[in-house]
C-alpha positions as CSV (number, residue, x, y, z in Angstrom):
1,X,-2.2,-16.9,11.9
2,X,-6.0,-15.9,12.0
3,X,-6.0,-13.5,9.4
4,X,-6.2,-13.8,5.6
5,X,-3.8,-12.8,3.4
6,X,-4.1,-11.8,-0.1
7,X,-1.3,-11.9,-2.4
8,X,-0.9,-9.9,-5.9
9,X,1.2,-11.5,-8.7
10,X,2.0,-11.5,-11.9
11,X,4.9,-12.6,-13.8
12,X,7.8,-12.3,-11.8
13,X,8.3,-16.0,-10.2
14,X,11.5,-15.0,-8.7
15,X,10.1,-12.2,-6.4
16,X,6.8,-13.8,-5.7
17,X,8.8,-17.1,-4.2
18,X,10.8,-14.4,-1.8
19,X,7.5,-13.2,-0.3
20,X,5.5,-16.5,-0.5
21,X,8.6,-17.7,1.6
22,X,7.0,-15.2,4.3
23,X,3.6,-16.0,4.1
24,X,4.8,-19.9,4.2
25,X,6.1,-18.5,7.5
26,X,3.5,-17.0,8.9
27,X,0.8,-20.1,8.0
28,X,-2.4,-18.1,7.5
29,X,-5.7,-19.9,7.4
30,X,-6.8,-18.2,4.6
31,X,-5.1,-16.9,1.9
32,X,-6.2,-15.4,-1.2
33,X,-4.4,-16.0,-4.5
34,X,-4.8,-12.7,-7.4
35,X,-3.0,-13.4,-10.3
36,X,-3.3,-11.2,-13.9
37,X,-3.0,-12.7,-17.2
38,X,-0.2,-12.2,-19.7
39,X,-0.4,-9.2,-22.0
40,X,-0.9,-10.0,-25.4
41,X,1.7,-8.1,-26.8
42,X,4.7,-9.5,-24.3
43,X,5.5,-13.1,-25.8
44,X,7.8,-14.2,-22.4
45,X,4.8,-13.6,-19.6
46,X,2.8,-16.5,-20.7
47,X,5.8,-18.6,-19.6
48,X,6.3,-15.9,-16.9
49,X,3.2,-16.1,-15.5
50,X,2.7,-19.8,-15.6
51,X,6.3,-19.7,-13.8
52,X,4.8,-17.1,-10.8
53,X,1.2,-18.9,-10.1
54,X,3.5,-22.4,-10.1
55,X,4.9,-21.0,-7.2
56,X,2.2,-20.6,-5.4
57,X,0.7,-23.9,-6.0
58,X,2.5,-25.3,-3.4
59,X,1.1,-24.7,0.0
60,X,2.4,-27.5,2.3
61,X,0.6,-25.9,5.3
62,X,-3.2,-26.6,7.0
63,X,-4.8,-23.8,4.4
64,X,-7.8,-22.4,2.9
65,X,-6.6,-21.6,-0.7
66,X,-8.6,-19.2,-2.7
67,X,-7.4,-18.2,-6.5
68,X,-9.0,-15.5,-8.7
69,X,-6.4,-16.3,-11.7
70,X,-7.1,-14.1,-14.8
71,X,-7.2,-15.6,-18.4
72,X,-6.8,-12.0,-20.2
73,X,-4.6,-8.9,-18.8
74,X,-6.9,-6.8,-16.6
75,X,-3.6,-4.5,-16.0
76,X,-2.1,-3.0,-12.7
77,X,-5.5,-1.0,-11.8
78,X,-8.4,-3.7,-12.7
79,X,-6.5,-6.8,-11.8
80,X,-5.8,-5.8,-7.5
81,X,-9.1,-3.8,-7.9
82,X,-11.6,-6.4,-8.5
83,X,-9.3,-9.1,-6.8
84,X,-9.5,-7.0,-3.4
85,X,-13.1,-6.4,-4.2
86,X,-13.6,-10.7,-4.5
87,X,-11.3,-10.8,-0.9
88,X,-13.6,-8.5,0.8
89,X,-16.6,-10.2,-0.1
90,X,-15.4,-13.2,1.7
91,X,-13.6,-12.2,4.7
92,X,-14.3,-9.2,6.7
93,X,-10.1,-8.1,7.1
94,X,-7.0,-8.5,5.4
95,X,-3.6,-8.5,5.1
96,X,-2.8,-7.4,1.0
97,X,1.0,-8.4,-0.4
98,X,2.4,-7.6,-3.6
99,X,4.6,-9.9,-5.7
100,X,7.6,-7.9,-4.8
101,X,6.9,-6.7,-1.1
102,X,9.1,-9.0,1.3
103,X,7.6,-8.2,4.8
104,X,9.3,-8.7,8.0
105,X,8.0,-11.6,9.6
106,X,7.0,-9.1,12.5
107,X,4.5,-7.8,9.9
108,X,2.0,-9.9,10.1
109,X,1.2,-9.7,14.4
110,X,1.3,-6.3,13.7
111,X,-1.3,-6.1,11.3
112,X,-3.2,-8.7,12.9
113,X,-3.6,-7.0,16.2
114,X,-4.4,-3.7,15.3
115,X,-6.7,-5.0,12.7
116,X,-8.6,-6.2,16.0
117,X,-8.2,-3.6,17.9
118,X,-9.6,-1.0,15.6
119,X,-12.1,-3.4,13.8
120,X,-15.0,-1.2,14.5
121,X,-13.6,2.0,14.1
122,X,-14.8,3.5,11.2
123,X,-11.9,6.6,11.3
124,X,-9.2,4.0,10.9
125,X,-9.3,2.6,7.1
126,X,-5.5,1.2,6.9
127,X,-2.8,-0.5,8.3
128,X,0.6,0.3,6.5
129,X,3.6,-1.6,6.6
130,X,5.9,1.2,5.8
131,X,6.2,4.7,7.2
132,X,9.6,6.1,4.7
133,X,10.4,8.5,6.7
134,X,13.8,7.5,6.5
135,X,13.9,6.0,9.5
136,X,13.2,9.2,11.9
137,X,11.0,8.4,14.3
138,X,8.2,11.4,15.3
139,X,6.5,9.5,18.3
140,X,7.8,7.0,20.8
141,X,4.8,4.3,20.1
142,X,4.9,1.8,17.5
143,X,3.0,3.3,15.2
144,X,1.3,6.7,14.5
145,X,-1.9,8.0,12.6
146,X,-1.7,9.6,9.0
147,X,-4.0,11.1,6.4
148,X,-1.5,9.4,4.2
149,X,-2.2,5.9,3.5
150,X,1.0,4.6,2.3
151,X,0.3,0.8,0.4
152,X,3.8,0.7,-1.6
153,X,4.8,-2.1,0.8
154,X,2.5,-4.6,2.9
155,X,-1.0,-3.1,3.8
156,X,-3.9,-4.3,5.8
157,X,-7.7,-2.8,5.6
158,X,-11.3,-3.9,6.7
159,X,-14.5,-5.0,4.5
160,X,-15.7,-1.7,5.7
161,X,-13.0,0.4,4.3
162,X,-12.8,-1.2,1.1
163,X,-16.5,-1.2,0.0
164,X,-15.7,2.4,-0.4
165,X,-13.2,2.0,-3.1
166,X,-14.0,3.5,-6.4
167,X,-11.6,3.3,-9.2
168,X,-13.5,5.9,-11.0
169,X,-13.1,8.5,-8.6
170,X,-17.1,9.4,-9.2
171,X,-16.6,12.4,-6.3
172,X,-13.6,13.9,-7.4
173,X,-15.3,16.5,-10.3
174,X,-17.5,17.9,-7.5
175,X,-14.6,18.6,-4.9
176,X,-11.8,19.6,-7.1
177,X,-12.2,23.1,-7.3
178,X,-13.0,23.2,-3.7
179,X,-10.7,24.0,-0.7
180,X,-11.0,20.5,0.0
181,X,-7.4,18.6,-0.8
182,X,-5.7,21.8,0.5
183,X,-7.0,20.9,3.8
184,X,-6.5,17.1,3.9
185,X,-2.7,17.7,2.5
186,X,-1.9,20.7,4.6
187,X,-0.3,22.9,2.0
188,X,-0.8,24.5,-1.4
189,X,2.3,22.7,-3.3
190,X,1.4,19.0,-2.1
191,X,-2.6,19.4,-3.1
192,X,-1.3,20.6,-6.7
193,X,0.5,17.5,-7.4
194,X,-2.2,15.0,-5.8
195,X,-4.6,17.1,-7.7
196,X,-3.2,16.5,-11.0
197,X,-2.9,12.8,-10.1
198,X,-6.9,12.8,-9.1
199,X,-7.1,14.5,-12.5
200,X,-5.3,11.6,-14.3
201,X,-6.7,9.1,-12.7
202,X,-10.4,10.3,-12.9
203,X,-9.9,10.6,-16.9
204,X,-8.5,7.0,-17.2
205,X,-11.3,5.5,-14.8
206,X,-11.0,1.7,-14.7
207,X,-8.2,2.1,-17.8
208,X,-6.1,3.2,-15.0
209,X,-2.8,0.9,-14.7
210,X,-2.7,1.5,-10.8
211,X,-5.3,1.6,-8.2
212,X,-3.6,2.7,-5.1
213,X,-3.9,6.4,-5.4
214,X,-8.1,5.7,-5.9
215,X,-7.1,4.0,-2.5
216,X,-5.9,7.1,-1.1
217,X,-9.0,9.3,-2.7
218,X,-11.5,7.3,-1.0
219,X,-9.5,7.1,2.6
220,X,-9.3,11.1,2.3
221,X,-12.6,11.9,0.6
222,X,-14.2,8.9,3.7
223,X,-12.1,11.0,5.7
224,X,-10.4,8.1,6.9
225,X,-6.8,8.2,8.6
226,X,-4.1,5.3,8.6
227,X,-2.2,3.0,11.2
228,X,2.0,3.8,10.4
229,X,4.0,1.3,11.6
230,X,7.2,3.5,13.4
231,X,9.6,0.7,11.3
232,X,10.0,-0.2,8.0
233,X,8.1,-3.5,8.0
234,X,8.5,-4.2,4.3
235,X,11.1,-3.9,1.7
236,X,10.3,-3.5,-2.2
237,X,12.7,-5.8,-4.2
238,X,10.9,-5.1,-7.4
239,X,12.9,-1.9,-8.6
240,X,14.3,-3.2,-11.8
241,X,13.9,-3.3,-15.0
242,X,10.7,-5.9,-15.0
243,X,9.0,-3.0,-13.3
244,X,6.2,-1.5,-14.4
245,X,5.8,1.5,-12.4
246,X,9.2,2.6,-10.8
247,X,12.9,1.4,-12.4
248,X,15.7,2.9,-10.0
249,X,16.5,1.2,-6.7
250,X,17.5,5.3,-5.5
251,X,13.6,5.9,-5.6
252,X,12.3,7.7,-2.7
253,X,10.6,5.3,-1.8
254,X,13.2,2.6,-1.4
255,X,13.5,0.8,1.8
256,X,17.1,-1.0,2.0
257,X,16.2,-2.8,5.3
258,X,13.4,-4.1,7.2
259,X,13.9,-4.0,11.4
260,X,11.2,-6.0,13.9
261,X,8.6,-4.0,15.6
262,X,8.6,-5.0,19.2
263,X,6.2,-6.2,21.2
264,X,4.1,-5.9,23.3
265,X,2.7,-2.7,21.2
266,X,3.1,1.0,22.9
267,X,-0.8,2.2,21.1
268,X,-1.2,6.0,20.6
269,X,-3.3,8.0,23.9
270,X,-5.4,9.5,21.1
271,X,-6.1,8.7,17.7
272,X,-5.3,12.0,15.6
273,X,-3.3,12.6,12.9
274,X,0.6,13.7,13.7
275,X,1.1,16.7,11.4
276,X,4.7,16.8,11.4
277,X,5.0,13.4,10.1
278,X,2.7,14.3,7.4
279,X,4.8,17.1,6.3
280,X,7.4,15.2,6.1
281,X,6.0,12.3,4.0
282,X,4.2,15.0,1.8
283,X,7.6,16.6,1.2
284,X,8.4,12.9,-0.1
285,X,6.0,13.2,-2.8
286,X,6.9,15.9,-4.0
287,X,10.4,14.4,-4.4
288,X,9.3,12.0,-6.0
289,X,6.8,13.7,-8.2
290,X,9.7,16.0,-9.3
291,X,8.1,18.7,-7.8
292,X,10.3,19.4,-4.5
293,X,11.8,23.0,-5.2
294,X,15.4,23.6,-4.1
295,X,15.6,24.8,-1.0
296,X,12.6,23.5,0.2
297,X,13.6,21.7,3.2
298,X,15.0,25.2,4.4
299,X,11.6,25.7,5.0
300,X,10.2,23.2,7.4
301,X,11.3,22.1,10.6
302,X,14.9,21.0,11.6
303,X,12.9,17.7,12.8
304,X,12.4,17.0,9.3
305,X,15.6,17.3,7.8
306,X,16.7,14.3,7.1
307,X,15.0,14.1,3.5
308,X,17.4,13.6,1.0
């Protein structure tokens, strides 16, 4: 496969070997190694982490290896921050995997051909790998456009996109009283809840212990739209107790099966966002941000009922 791949670990040796087993698969040229350190205060994750970047070492395939291991603990926001920065000063696209994100193996064509296809378009910024809509499909091509650019699973970007990123948020004070994120989310309830995120975030700036929801800031304040696979093309295996974000496997976000994406690709006529999939996946967050009302879904469309 032509195009890199850069994989996130840390200290969990027994994930990371499940999705290394899929990259082993797909034989990139290039892949890109990000590891953190161990924290200082957890006395198992030296062992652990020695344990996760041993599996790695062994890469029995014609391969340009590149490794940005960290001595200290840079943390969930710093460490996949500055590691995708160092990616996407070398190559100009990527595919990005976490530790516990087991793709499909039709994944990685996907990514790589619409990383080609839309290499030059500056309105696409990211290629997901999941769509959780629980499996309703809204369009009958393989994947659709979104303001929301979902990187819980696999993703894929461009050098282009990225050199946007700011895990600082820097324009977020001048647009938050504006009518701005009501109109990239669509409705009033939504842009509350990503506007107290944008708040959090912005006040921990690179203390921040994630740095995919800066991700989403710059795609939406860049006004950038994403590539959503119409199949789950990755499945999170990390919900457990050596998580550090999310702990139940009945998360919204859980995917309990991958399925192929066929090819050849059906693309989309016109690249615009589809608004009733966006609705849906916003009504998502605010499940999952405790913040979905009861009786909610009573509200939308019977094409999005089948949140639960």
């Amino acid at each position: 496969m032509n195009t890199p791949i850069a994989l996130i670990l840390f200290n969990r040796p027994d994930t990371t070997a499940r999705v290394f087993a899929e990259i082993a698969r797909a034989k990139p040229k290039k892949l890109f190694l990000i590891a953190d350190g161990p924290r200082p205060h957890v006395a198992t994750d030296v062992e652990k982490c020695a344990a996760a970047r041993a599996v790695v070492a062994q890469v029995d395939w014609e391969c340009e290896v590149q490794r940005k291991y960290s001595g200290s603990n840079l943390g969930c926001g710093m460490c996949p921050a500055s590691g995708l920065t160092w990616v996407f000063e070398n190559v100009d696209r990527a595919i990005v995997l976490e530790d516990d994100c087991v793709p499909d193996p039709s994944f990685f064509p996907f990514c790589e051909e619409v990383l080609e296809r839309y290499r030059e378009d500056e309105r696409i910024m990211h290629v997901a790998g999941n769509h959780f809509q629980d499996n309703q499909r809204f369009v009958n091509t393989s994947y659709f456009f979104s303001r929301h650019n979902i990187c819980l699973g696999g993703w894929a970007t461009w050098a282009r996109a990225w050199r946007c990123y700011d895990i600082e948020l820097k324009r977020w004070p001048a647009l938050r009283d504006t009518p701005w994120l009501n109109y990239i989310v669509g409705e009033s309830r939504g842009a509350a809840v990503w506007r107290r995120i944008f708040d959090e975030a912005h006040t921990a700036g690179t203390r921040a212990s994630y740095s995919d929801y800066q991700w989403t800031f710059t795609c939406w304040v860049e006004n950038g739209l994403s590539v959503i696979p119409n199949v789950e093309l990755c499945r999170n295996i990390g919900f457990d107790q050596d998580a550090t974000h999310i702990f139940s496997a009945n998360c919204p976000w859980r995917v309990a099966q991958t399925e192929p994406m066929k090819f050849p690709l059906v693309h989309p006529s016109v690249v615009t966002p589809d608004a009733a999939a966006d609705l849906a996946f916003n009504e998502r967050v605010l499940v999952a941000e405790g913040s979905s009302p009861y009786g909610l879904r009573e509200r939308i469309s019977k094409a999005l009922s089948a949140f639960r």
